[in-house]
Each structure stands twice: as structure tokens, then as C-alpha cells.
N, C-alpha and C positions, 0 to 999 in steps of 0.2 A: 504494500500500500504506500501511497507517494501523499506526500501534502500539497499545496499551493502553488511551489515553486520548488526545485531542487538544488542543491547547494553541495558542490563538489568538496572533496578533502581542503586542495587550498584557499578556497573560498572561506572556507569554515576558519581553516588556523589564520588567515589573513583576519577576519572578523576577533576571533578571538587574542592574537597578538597586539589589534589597535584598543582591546578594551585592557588588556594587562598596561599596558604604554597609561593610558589614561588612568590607569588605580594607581600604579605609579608614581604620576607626575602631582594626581590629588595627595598622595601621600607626601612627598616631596614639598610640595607648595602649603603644605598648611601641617605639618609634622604631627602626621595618622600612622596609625599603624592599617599596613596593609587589608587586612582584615575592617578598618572602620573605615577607609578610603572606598573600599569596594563597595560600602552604602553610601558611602557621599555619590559616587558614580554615577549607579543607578537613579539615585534620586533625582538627579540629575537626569541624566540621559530619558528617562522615563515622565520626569515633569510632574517629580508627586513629591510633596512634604513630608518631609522626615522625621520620624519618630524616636527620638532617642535622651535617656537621663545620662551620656555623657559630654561631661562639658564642653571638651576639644573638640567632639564631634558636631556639638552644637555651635561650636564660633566659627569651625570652618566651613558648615552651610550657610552660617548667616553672609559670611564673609564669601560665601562664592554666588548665594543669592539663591539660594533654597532654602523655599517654607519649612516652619516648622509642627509637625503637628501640635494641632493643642494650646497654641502660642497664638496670644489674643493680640 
């Protein structure tokens, strides 16, 4: 069974090399740990407000200009 569209090997690790580059560069630019970078990301990339009681994670969304849930 096939989805939508089909997405060969390199397609895939090209896709997934520029979202590593990207959790990388959030980690880098706002000093996350990879792990908490990789929700600043999405959150981003995906355009939805983020949910989280840690602090860093919370000034480096404010600071790259992602909502935060909950946050009046």
C-alpha cells in the first residue's frame, strides 16, 4: 500500500539531515539541549504553541517567537 506521494531513500535522509541541521542550530543559538531544541523545532516548523515548565525552553521560544501554551 503507497500513501499520497512517494519519497525515495535520499529524499527521506535529505528531509531528515535539514531537520537535524535545524535542532542543531536551535540548540546552538539559544543553549538547549538537543532533546529540548527538537521541540523548539517543531513548534516551530509546525506553527503550534508550546507547552513546557522549563525555563530555557520557555525564553528560547519567546525569543524565536513561538506561542506559548497557557501564556495569557
Amino acid at each position: 500500500m503507497t500513501g499520497p506521494f512517494v519519497l525515495d531513500a535520499s529524499m527521506t535522509l535529505s528531509w531528515a539531515f535539514w531537520i537535524a541541521q535545524q535542532i542543531l542550530l536551535l540548540a546552538r543559538t539559544y543553549h538547549l539541549s538537543a532533546y529540548a531544541a527538537a521541540y523548539l523545532e517543531l513548534a516551530i516548523r509546525e506553527g503550534l504553541p508550546l507547552a513546557t515548565l522549563d525555563d530555557d525552553l520557555r525564553g528560547a521560544a519567546s525569543a524565536a517567537g513561538v506561542a506559548l501554551a497557557g501564556a495569557v
